[in-house]
C-alpha positions as CSV (number, residue, x, y, z in Angstrom):
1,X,46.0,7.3,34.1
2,X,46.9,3.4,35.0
3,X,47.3,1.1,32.2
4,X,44.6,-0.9,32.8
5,X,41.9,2.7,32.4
6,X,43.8,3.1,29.0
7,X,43.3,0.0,27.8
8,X,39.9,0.1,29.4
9,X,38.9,3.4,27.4
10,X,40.5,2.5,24.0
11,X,38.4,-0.6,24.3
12,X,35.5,1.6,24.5
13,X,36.6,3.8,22.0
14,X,37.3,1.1,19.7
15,X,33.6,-0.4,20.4
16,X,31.6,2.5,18.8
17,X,32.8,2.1,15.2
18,X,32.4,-1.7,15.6
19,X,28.5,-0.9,16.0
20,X,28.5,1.1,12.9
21,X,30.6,-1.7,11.2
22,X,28.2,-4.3,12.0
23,X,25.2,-2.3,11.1
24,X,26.8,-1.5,7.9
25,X,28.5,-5.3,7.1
26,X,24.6,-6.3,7.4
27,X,23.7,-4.1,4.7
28,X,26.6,-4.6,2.4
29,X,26.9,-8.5,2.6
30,X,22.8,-9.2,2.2
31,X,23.2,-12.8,-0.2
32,X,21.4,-11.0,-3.1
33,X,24.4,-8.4,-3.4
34,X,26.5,-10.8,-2.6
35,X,25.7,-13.0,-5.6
36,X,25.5,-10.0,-8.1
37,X,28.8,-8.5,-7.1
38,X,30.5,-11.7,-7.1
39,X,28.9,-12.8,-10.5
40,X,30.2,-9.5,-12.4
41,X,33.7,-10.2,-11.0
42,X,34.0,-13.7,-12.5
43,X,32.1,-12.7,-15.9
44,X,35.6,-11.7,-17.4
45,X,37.3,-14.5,-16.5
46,X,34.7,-16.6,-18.2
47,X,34.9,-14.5,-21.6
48,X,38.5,-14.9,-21.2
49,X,38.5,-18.5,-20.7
50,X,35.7,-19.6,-23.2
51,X,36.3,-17.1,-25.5
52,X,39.9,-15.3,-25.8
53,X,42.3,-18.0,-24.6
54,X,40.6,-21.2,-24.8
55,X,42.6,-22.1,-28.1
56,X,46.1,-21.0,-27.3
57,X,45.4,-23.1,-24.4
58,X,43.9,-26.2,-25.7
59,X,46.2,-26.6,-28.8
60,X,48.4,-28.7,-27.1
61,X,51.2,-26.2,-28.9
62,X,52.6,-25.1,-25.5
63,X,54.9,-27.4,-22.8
64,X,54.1,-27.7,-19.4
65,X,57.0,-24.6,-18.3
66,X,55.5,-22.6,-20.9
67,X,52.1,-23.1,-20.2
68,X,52.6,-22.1,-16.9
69,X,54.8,-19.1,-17.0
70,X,52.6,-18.0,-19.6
71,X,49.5,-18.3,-18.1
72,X,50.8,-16.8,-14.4
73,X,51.9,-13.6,-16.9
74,X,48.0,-13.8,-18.3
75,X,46.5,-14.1,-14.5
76,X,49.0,-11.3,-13.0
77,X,48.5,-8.6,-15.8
78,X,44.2,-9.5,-15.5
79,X,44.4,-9.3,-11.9
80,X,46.1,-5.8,-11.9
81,X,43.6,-4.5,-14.6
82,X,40.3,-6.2,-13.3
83,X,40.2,-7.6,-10.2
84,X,42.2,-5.5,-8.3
85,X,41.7,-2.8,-10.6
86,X,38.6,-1.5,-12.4
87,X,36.4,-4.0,-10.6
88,X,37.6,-3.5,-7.3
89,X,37.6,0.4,-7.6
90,X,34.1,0.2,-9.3
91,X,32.9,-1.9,-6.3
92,X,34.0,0.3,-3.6
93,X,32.6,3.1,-5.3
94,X,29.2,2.1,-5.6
95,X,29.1,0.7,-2.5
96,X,30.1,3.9,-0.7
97,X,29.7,6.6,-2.6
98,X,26.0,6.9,-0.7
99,X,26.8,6.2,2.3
100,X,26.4,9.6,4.6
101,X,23.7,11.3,2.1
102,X,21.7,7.7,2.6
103,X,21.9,8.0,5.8
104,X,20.8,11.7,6.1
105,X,18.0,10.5,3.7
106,X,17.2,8.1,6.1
107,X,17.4,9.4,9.0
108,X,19.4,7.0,10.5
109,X,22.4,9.9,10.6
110,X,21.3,12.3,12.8
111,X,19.8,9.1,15.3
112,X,23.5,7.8,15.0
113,X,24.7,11.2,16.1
114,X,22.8,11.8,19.2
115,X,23.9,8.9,20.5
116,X,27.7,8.6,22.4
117,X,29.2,7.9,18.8
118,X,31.4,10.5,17.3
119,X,30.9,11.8,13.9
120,X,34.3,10.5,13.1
121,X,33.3,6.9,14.7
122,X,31.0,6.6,12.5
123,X,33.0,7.7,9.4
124,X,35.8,5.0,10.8
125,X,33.2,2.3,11.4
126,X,31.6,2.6,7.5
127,X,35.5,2.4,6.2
128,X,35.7,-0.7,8.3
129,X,32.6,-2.4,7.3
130,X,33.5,-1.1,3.4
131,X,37.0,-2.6,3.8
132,X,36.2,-5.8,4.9
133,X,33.6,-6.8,2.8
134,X,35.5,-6.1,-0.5
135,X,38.3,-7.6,0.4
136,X,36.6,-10.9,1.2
137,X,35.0,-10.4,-2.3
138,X,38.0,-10.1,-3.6
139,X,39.2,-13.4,-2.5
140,X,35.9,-14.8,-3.8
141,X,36.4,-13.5,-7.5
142,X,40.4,-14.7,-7.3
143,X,40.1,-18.2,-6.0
144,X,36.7,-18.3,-8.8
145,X,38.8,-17.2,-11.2
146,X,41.1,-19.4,-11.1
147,X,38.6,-22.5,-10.6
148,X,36.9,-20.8,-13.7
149,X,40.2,-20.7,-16.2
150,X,41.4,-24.6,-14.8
151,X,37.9,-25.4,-15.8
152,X,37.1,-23.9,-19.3
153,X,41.4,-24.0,-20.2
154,X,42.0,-27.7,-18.8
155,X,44.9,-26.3,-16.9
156,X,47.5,-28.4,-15.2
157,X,47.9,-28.8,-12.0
158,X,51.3,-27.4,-12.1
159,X,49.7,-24.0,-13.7
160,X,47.3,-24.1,-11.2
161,X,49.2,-24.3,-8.1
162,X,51.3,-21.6,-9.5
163,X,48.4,-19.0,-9.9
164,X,47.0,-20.5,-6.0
165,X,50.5,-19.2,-5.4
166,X,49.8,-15.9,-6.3
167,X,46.9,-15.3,-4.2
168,X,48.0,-14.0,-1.2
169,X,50.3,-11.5,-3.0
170,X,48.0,-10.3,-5.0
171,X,45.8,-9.8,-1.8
172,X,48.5,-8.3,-0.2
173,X,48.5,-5.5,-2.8
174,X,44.7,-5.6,-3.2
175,X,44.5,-4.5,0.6
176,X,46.6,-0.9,-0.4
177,X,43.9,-0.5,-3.5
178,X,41.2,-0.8,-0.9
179,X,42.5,1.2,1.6
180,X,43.2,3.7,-0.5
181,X,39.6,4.2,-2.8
182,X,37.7,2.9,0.6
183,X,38.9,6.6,2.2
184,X,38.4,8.5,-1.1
185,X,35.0,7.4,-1.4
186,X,34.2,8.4,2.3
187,X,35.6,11.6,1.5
188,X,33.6,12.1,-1.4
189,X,30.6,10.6,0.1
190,X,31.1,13.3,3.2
191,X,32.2,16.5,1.4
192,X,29.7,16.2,-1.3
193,X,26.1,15.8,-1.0
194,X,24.4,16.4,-4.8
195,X,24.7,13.5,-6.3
196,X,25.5,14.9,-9.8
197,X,28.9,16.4,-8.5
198,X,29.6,13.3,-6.9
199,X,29.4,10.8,-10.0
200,X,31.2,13.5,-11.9
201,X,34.1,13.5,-9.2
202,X,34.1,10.0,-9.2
203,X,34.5,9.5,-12.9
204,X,37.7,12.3,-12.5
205,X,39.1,10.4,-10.0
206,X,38.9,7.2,-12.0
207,X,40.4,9.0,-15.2
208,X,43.3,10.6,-12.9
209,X,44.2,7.2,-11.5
210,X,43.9,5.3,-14.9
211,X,44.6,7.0,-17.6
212,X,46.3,10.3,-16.7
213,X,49.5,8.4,-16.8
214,X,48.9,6.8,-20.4
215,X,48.4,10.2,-21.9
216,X,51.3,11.8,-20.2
217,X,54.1,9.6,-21.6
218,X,52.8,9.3,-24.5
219,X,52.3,13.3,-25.4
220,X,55.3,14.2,-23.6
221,X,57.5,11.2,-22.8
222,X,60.5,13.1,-22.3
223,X,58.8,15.6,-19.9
224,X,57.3,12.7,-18.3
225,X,60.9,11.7,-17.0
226,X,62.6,15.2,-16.9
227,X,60.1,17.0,-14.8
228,X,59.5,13.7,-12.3
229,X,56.0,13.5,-13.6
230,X,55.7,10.1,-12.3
231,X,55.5,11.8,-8.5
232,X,51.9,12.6,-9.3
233,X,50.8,9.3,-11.5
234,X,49.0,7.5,-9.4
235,X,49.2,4.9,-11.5
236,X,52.8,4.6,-11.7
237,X,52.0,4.2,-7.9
238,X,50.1,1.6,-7.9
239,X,52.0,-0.3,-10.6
240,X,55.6,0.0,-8.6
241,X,53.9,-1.6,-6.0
242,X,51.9,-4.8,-7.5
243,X,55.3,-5.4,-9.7
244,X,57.1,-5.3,-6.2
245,X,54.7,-7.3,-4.2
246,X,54.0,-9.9,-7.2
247,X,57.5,-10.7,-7.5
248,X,58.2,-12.1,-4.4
249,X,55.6,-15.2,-5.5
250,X,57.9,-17.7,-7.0
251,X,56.2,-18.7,-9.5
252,X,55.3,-14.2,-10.0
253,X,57.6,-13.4,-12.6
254,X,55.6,-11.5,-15.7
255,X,56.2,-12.5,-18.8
256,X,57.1,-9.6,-21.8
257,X,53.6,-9.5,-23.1
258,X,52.6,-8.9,-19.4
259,X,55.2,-6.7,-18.9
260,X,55.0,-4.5,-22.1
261,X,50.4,-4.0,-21.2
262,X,51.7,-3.0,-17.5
263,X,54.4,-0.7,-18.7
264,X,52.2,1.1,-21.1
265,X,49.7,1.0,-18.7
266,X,51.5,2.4,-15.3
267,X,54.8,3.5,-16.9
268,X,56.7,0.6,-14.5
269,X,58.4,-0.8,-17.5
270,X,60.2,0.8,-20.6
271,X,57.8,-0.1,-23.2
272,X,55.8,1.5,-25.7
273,X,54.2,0.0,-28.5
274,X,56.9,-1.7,-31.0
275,X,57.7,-3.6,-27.4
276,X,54.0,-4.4,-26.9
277,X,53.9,-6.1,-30.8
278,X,57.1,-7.2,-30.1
279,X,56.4,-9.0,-27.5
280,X,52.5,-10.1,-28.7
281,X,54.1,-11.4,-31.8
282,X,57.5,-12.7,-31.6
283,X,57.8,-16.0,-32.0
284,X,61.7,-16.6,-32.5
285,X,64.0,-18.8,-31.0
286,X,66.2,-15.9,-29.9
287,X,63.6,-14.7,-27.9
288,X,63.2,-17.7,-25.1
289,X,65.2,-17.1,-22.0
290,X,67.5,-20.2,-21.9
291,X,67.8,-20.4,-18.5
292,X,64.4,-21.7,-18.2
293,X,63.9,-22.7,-21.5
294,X,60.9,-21.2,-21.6
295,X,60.5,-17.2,-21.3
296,X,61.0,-14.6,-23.7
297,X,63.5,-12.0,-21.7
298,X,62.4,-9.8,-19.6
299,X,61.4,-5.7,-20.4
300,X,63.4,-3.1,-18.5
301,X,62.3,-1.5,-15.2
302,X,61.5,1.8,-14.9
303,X,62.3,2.4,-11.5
304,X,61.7,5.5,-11.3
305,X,60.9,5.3,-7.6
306,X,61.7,2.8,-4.5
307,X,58.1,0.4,-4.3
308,X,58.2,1.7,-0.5
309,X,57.9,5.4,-1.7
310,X,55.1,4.6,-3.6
311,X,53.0,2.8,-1.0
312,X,53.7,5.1,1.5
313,X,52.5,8.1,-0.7
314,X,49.4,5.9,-1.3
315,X,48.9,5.9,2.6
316,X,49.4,9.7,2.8
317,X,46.5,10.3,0.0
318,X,44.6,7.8,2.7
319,X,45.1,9.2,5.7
320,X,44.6,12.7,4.1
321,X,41.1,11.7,2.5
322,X,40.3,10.5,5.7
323,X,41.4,13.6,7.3
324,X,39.0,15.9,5.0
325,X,36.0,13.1,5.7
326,X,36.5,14.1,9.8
327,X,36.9,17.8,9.5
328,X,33.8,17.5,7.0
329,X,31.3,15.2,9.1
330,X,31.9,17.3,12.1
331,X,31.1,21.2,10.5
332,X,28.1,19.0,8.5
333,X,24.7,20.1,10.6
334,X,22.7,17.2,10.7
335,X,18.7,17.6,10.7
C-alpha cells in the first residue's frame, strides 16, 4: 500500500468520528448550556471574592510581593479543588454520563450504526466532542475568574498578570483531568445502561478519586507509606502532577497555606493538621522566606513518585476505560 492510499484511508478513517463530533459539539455547546455551565463555574469565585477574601484583600495590610504571592497560592490551590477539580469532573459527568443510553432512547444509535461508522467511531467521536467543549469551558471559567477576583479584590496589576501567568499551566494539567474522566464516563455511559447503577458508580468513582486518599493517611499513615499505598491514590496522582506542571509558571510557587490544603488533600506534601493551623495562623517574623521578603517557607514534598509516573498511569486508566467502552459498544445489540 503507497503512501499516498494510507494517508488517503486514515483521512477517511479519521472523518467518521468528526461527524459524530460535530453532531454532538452542536448539542453540548447550545448558548443556553453554555451560559448555565459557565455561570456555576464562576459562582465560587464570586463567594470567594465578595464574601471570603474581600477583607484580607482590601485592608491595605498586605505589600504588593505579598499580595501577589499570596493570592497566586489562593488561585492555584482553588483551581486544583474547583475548576479543575470538582467542577470540571462534575461537568464531564453530566454531560456524558447519557450519552449512548440517550441515543438508544433516541434512536439515533442504531441509525448511526447502520451507517459506514464503526461502533468504536462513534465512541471516539462523543470523547472528542466531550473533550473539546469542556476544555474551552474551562478557559472561560479561568480567564472569568480571574476578571471576577481583580474586580471584587481590587487586585494589582502585578497580581493579575501573575495569575494570567498561570493559565496555560493550569490548562495544561486540566487537559490530563479531562482526558482522563472524559473516557471514564464513556465507559460508564457504554457498560452500564440503568441509570440507578450508573449515578451510584459515578458517585464511587468520585469518592475513590477524592477522598479515598484523605482517609487512608489519616487511619493508617504509616501503612500509607510502608505498603506504597500511594500507587493506587488517584489523588496523589493527580496532585504530583498539577504541583509539577504549576511550578514551572514563574510566578507558580504555592504558598504554606496552599501547600499544607494540597498535602492533606492529595498527600503531595508532608502536612497534616498542626501544619495546616500552622500555616493558617502563623503570623511571625521567623516565618517569611527572606529571600523574597515575602513567603513563609515552603512544606516538604512528598515525592513519593516521579510526576511522569503519575501522568502516565493516568493515561493507562484512559486508554484502558476506553478499551472496555470499545469491547462494550461492539457485543451491545442495538434495536
Amino acid at each position: 500500500m503507497s503512501f499516498r492510499q494510507v494517508l488517503e484511508k486514515f483521512t477517511t478513517t479519521m472523518g467518521k468520528p468528526a461527524i459524530v463530533m460535530e453532531q454532538t459539539l452542536k448539542e453540548l455547546m447550545g448558548l443556553r448550556r453554555l451560559v448555565l455551565v459557565i455561570a456555576a463555574g464562576l459562582i465560587p469565585a464570586i463567594f470567594f471574592g465578595a464574601v471570603v477574601w474581600r477583607e484580607s484583600f482590601r485592608s491595605g495590610a498586605m505589600s504588593l510581593e505579598m499580595q501577589t504571592h499570596t493570592f497566586v497560592g489562593y488561585f492555584l490551590i482553588f483551581s486544583f479543588i474547583w475548576i479543575a477539580g470538582f467542577y470540571i469532573t462534575y461537568m464531564i459527568i453530566t454531560s456524558g454520563m447519557d450519552f449512548v443510553s440517550k441515543e438508544e432512547e433516541e434512536g439515533t444509535l442504531l441509525l448511526m450504526v447502520s451507517k459506514p461508522i464503526g461502533r468504536f467511531q462513534f465512541i471516539i467521536g462523543k470523547f472528542l466532542a466531550l473533550l473539546i467543549t469542556t476544555l474551552l469551558i474551562e478557559l472561560v471559567v479561568l480567564f472569568g475568574s480571574i476578571l471576577i477576583f481583580w474586580a471584587l479584590l481590587g487586585l494589582e496589576p502585578e497580581s493579575v498578570r501573575a495569575l494570567v501567568g498561570l493559565v496555560f499551566w493550569i490548562f495544561l494539567y486540566s487537559i490530563l483531568i479531562v482526558i482522563l474522566f472524559d473516557a471514564l464516563t464513556i465507559a460508564i455511559s457504554t457498560l452500564f445502561k440503568g441509570k440507578v447503577i450508573k449515578t451510584v458508580l459515578t458517585m464511587l468513582l468520585v469518592m475513590l478519586v477524592f477522598g479515598v486518599g484523605p482517609i487512608l493517611r489519616m487511619v493508617w499513615p504509616t501503612a500509607y507509606e510502608n505498603y506504597h499505598l500511594y500507587y493506587i491514590d488517584p489523588g496523589y496522582h493527580l496532585g504530583n502532577t498539577y504541583v509539577s506542571i504549576s511550578e514551572q509558571a514563574i510566578s507558580g510557587r504555592m504558598t504554606p497555606q496552599s501547600q499544607a490544603y494540597l498535602g492533606i488533600f492529595t498527600g503531595t506534601y508532608k502536612a497534616g493538621m498542626e501544619e495546616l493551623v500552622l500555616a493558617m495562623f502563623t503570623g511571625s517574623s521567623e516565618s517569611f522566606d527572606p529571600d523574597i521578603r515575602a513567603m513563609p517557607p515552603s512544606l516538604e514534598q512528598t515525592n513519593y513518585l516521579n510526576p511522569l509516573v503519575s501522568v502516565l498511569l493516568c493515561l493507562v486508566v484512559s486508554a484502558a476505560a476506553l478499551g472496555g467502552a470499545k469491547v462494550a459498544i461492539e457485543r451491545r445489540e442495538v434495536y
